[in-house]
C-alpha positions as CSV (number, residue, x, y, z in Angstrom):
1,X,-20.9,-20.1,-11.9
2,X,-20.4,-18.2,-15.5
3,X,-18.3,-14.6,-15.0
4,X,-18.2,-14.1,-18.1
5,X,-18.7,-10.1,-17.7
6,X,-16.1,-10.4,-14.8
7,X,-18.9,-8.9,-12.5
8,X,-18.8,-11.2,-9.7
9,X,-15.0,-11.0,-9.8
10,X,-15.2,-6.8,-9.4
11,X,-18.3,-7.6,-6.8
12,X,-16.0,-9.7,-4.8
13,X,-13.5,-6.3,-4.4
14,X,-16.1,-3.9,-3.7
15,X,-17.0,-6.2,-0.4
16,X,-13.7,-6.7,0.5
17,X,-12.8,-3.3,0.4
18,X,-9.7,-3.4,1.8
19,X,-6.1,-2.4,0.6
20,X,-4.7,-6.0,-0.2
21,X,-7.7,-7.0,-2.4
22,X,-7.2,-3.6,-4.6
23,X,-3.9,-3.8,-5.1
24,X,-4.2,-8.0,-6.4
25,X,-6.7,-6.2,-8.8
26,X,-4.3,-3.9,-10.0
27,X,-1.5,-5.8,-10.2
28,X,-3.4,-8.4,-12.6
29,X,-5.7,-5.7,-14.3
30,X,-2.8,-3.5,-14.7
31,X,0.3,-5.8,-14.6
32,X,2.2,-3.4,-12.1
33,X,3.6,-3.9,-8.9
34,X,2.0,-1.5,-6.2
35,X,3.8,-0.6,-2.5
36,X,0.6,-2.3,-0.1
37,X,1.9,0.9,2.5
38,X,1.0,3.4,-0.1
39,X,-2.2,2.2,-1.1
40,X,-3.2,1.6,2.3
41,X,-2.3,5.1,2.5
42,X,-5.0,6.1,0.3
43,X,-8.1,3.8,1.7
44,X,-7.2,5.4,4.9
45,X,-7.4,9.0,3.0
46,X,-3.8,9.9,4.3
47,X,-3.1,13.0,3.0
48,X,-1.4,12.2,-0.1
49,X,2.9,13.2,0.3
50,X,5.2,13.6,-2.8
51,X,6.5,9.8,-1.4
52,X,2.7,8.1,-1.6
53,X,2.5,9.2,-5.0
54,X,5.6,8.5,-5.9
55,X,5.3,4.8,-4.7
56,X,1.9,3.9,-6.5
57,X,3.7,5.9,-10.1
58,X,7.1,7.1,-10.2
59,X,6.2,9.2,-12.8
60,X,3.4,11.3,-11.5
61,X,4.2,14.4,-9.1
62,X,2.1,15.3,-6.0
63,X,1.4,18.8,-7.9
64,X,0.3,17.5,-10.9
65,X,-2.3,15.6,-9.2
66,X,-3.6,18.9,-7.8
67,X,-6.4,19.7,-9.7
68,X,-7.4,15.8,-9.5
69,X,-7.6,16.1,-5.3
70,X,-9.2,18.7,-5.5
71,X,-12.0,17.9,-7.9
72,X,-12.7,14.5,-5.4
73,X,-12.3,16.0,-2.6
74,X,-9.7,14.2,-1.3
75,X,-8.2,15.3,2.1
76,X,-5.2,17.3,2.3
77,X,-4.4,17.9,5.9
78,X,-4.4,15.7,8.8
């Protein structure tokens, strides 16, 4: 079968929806290594920690992604 779009390949992650299967797509898509504890962290909307960001991008700070978690509505409390 022809994905030449790359559709059935980003279908195929939608139905898995789990942690592993993200972060293979990211670690090809992107070419970075990503902590499977940390993004298992966010699919199970754990209240994101300075440490969870930090493992998924050293470079980004739990208080500049305020605004971000916010706007989504992620969760911040337990």
């Amino acid at each position: 079968m022809d994905d030449a779009d790359g559709a059935e390949w980003l279908f195929d992650l939608l139905i898995a929806g789990s942690a592993e299967a993200y972060r293979e797509f990211a670690e090809e898509v992107y070419e970075l290594t990503l902590d499977l504890a940390a993004v298992q962290a966010v699919f199970d909307l754990t209240p994101l920690t300075q440490e969870i960001v930090s493992a998924l991008n050293p470079e980004v700070t739990l208080g500049g992604l305020a605004k971000d978690i916010a706007q989504i509505g992620y969760p911040t409390t337990g």
